[in-house]
N, CA, C and O atoms as a GROMACS GRO file, in nm:
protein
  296
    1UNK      N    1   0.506  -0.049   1.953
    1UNK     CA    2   0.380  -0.012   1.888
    1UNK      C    3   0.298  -0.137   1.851
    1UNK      O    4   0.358  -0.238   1.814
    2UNK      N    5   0.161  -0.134   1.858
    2UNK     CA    6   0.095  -0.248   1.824
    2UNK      C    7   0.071  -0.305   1.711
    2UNK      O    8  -0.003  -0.402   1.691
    3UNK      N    9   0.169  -0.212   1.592
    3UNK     CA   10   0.124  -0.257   1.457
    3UNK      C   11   0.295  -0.389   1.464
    3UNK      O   12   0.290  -0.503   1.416
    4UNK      N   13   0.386  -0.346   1.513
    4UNK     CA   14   0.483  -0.428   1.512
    4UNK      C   15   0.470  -0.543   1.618
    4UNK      O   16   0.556  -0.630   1.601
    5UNK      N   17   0.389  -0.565   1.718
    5UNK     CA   18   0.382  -0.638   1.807
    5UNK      C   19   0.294  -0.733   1.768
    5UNK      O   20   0.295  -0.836   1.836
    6UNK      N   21   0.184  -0.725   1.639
    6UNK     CA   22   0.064  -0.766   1.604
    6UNK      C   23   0.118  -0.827   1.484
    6UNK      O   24   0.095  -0.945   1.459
    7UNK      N   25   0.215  -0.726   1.378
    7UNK     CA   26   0.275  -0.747   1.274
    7UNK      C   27   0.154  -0.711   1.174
    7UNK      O   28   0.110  -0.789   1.089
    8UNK      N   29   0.103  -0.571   1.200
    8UNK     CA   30   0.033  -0.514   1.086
    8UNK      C   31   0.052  -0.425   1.032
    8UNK      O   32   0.135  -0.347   1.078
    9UNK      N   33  -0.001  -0.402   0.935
    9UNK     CA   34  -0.008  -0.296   0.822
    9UNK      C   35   0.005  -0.157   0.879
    9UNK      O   36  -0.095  -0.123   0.943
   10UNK      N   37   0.086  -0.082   0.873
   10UNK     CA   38   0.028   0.102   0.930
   10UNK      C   39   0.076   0.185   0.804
   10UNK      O   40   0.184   0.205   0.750
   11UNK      N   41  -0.083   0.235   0.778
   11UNK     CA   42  -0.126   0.314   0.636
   11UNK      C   43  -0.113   0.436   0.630
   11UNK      O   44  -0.222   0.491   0.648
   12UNK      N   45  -0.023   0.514   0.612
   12UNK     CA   46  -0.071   0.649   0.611
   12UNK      C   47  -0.072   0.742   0.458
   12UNK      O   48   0.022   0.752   0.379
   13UNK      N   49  -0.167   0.784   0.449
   13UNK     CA   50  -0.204   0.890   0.332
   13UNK      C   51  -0.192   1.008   0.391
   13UNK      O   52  -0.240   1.032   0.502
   14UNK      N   53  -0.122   1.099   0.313
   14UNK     CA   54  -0.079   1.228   0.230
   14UNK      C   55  -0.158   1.297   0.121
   14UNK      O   56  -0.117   1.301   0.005
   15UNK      N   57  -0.266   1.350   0.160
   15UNK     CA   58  -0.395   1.418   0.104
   15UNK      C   59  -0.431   1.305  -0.024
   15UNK      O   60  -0.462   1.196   0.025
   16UNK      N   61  -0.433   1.306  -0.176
   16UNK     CA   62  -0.485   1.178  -0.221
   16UNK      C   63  -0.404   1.129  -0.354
   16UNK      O   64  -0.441   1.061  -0.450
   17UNK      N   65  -0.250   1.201  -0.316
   17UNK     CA   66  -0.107   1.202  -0.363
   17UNK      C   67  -0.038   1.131  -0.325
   17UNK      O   68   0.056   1.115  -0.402
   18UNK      N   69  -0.031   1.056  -0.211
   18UNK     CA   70   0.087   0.954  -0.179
   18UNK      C   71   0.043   0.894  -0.073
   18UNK      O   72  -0.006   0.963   0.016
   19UNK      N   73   0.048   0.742  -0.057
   19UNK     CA   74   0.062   0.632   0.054
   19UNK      C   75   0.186   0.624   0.118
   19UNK      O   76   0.290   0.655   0.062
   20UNK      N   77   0.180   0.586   0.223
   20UNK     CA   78   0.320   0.506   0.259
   20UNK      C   79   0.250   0.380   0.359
   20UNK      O   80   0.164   0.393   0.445
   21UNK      N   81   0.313   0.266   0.319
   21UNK     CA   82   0.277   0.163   0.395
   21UNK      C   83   0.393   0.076   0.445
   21UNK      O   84   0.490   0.040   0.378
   22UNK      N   85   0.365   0.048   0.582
   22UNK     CA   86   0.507  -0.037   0.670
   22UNK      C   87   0.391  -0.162   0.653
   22UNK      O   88   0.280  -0.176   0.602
   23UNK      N   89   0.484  -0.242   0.727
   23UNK     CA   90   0.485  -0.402   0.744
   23UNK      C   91   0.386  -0.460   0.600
   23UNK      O   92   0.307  -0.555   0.599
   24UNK      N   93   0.409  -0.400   0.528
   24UNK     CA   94   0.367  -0.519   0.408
   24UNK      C   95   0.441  -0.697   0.379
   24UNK      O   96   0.545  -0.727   0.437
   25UNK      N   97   0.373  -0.794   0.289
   25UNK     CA   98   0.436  -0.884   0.272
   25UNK      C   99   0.492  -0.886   0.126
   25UNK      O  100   0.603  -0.928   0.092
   26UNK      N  101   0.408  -0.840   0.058
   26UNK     CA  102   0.450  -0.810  -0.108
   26UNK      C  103   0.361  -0.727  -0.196
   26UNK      O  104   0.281  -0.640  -0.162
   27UNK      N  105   0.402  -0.785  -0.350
   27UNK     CA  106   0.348  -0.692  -0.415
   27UNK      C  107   0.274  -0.823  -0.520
   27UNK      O  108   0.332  -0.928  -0.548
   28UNK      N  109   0.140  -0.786  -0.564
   28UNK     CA  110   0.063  -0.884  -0.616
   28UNK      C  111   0.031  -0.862  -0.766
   28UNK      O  112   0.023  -0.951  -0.850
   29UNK      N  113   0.015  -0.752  -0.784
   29UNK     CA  114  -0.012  -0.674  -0.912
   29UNK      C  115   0.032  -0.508  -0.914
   29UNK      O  116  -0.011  -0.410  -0.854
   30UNK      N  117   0.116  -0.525  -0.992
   30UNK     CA  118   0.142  -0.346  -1.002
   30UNK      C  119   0.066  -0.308  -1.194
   30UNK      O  120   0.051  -0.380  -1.292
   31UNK      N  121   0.048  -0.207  -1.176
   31UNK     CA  122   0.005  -0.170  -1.278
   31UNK      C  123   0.021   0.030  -1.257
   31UNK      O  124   0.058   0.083  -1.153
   32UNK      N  125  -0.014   0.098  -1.373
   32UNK     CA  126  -0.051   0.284  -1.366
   32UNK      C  127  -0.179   0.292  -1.264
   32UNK      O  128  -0.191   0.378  -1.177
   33UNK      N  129  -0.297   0.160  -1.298
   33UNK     CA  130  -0.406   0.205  -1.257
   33UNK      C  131  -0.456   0.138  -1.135
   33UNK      O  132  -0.545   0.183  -1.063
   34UNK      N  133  -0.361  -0.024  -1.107
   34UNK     CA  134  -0.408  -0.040  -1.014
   34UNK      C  135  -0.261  -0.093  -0.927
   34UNK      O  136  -0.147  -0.081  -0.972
   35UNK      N  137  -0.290  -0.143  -0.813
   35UNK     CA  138  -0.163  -0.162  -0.726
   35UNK      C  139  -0.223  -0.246  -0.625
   35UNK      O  140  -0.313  -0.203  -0.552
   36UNK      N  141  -0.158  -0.414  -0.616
   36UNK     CA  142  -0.305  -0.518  -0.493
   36UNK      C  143  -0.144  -0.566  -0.399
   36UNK      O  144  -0.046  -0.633  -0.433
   37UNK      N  145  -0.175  -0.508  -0.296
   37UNK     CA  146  -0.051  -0.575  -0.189
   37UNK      C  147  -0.072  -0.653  -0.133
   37UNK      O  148  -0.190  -0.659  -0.096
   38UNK      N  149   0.031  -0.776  -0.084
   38UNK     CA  150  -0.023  -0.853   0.047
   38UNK      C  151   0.020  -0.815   0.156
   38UNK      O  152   0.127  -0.755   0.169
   39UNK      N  153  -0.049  -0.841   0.238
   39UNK     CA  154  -0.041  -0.800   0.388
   39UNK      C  155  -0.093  -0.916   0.503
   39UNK      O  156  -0.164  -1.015   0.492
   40UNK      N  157  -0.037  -0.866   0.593
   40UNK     CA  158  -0.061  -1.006   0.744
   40UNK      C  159  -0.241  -0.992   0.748
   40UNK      O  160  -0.294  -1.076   0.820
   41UNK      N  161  -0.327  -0.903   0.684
   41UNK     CA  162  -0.472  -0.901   0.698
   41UNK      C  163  -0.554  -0.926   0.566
   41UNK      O  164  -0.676  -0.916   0.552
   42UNK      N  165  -0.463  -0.958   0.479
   42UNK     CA  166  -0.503  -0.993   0.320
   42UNK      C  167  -0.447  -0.893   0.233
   42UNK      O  168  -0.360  -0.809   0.256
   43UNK      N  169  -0.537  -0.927   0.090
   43UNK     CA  170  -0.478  -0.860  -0.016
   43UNK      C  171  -0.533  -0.679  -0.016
   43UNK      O  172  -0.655  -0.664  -0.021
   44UNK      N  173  -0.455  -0.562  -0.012
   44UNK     CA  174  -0.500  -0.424  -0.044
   44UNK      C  175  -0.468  -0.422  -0.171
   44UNK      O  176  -0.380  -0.471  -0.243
   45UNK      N  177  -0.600  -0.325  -0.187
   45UNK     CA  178  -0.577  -0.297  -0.350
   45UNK      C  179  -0.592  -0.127  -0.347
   45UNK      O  180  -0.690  -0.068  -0.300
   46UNK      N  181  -0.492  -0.073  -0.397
   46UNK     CA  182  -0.532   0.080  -0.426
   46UNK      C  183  -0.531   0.113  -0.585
   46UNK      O  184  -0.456   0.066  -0.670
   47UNK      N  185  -0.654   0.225  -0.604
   47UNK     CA  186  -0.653   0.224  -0.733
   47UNK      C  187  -0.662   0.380  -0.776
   47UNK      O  188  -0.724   0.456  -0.701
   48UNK      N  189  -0.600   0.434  -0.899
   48UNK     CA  190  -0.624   0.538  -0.935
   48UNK      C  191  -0.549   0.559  -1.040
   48UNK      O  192  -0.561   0.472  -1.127
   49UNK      N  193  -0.452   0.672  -1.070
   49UNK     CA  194  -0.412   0.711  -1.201
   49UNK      C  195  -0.240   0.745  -1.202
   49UNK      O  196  -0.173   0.770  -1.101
   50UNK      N  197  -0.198   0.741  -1.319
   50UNK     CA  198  -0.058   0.750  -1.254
   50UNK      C  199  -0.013   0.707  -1.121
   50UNK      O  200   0.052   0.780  -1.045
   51UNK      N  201  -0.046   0.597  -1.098
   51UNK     CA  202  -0.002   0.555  -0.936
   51UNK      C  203   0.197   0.494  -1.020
   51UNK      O  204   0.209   0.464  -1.139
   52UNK      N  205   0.307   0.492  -0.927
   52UNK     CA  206   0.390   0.492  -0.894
   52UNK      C  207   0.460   0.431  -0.794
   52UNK      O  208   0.437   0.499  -0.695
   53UNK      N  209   0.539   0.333  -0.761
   53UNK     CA  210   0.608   0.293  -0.580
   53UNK      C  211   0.688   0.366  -0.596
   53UNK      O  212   0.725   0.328  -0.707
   54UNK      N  213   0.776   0.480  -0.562
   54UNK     CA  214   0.800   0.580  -0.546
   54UNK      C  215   0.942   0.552  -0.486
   54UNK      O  216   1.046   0.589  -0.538
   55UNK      N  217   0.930   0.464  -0.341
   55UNK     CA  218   1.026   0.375  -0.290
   55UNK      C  219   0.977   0.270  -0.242
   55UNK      O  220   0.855   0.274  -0.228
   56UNK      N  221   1.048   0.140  -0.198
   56UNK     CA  222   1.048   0.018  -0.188
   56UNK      C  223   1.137  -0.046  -0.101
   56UNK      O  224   1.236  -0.085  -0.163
   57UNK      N  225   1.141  -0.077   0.039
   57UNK     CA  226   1.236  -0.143   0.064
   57UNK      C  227   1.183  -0.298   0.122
   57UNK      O  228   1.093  -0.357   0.060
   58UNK      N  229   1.237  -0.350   0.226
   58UNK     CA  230   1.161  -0.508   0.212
   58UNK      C  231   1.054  -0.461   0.356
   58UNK      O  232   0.992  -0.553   0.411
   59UNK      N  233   1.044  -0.355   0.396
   59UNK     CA  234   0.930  -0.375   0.507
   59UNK      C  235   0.828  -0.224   0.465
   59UNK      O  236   0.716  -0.196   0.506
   60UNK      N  237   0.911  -0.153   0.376
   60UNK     CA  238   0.823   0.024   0.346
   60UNK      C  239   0.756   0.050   0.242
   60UNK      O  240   0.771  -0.058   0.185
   61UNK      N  241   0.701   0.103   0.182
   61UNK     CA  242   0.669   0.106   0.047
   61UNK      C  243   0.606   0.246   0.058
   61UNK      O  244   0.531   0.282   0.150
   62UNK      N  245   0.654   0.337  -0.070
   62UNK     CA  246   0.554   0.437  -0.094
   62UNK      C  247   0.482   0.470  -0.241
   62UNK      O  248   0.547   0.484  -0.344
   63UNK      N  249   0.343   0.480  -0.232
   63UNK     CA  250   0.297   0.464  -0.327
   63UNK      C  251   0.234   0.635  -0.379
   63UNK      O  252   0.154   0.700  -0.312
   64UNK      N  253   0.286   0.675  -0.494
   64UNK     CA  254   0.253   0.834  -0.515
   64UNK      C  255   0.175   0.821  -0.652
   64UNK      O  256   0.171   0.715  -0.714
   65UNK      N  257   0.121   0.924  -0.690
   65UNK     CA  258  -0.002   0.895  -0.820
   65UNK      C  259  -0.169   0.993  -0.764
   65UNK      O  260  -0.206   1.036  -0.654
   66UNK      N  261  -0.215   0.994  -0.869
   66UNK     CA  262  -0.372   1.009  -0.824
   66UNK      C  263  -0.432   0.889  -0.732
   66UNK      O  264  -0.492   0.799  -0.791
   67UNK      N  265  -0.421   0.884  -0.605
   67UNK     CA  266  -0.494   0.749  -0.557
   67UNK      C  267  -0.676   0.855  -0.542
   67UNK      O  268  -0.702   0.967  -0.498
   68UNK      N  269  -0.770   0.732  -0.611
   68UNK     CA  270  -0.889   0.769  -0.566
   68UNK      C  271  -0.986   0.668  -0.505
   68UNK      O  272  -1.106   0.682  -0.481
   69UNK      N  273  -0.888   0.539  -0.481
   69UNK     CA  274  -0.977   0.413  -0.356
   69UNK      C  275  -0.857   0.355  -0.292
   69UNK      O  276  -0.739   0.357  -0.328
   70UNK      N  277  -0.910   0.307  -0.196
   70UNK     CA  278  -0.837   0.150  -0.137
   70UNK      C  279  -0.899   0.088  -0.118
   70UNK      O  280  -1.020   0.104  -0.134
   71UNK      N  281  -0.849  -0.009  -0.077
   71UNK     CA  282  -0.948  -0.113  -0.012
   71UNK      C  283  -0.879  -0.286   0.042
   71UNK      O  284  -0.770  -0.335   0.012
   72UNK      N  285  -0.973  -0.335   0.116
   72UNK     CA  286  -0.853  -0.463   0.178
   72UNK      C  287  -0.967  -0.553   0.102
   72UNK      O  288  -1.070  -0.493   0.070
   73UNK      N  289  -0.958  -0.715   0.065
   73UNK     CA  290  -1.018  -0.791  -0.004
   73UNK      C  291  -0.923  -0.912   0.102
   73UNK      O  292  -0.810  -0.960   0.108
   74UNK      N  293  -1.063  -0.923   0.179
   74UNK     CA  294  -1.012  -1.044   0.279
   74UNK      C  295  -1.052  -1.186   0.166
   74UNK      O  296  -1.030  -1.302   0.201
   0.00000   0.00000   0.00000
């Protein structure tokens, strides 16, 4: 797949209840309201309410909560 061949990010949302994100590099800020990851394309930031990592391993992450943005901050 080209996200592993490239070594990027593949995002998928679950109506506006849960993320799951592969190939991340870390975690920059966690907080309830906000959540800023690094990634091979810069920093994502998702933001909303009760956000949660739900699970965590060193390449998966899932993020569950009210999400009501994202966004990448090259």
């Amino acid at each position: 797949p080209k996200e592993i061949v490239m070594n990027l990010p593949l995002i998928t949302i679950i109506g506006s209840e849960e993320m799951l994100i592969e190939n991340y590099k870390g975690i920059v800020e966690y907080s309830e309201e906000k959540i800023r990851i690094n990634t091979s394309c810069g920093i994502m930031k998702v933001e909303g309410r009760k956000l949660n990592i739900k699970q965590i391993t060193s390449e998966n992450m899932s993020i569950t909560g009210n999400i009501t943005n994202f966004e990448y901050l090259l």
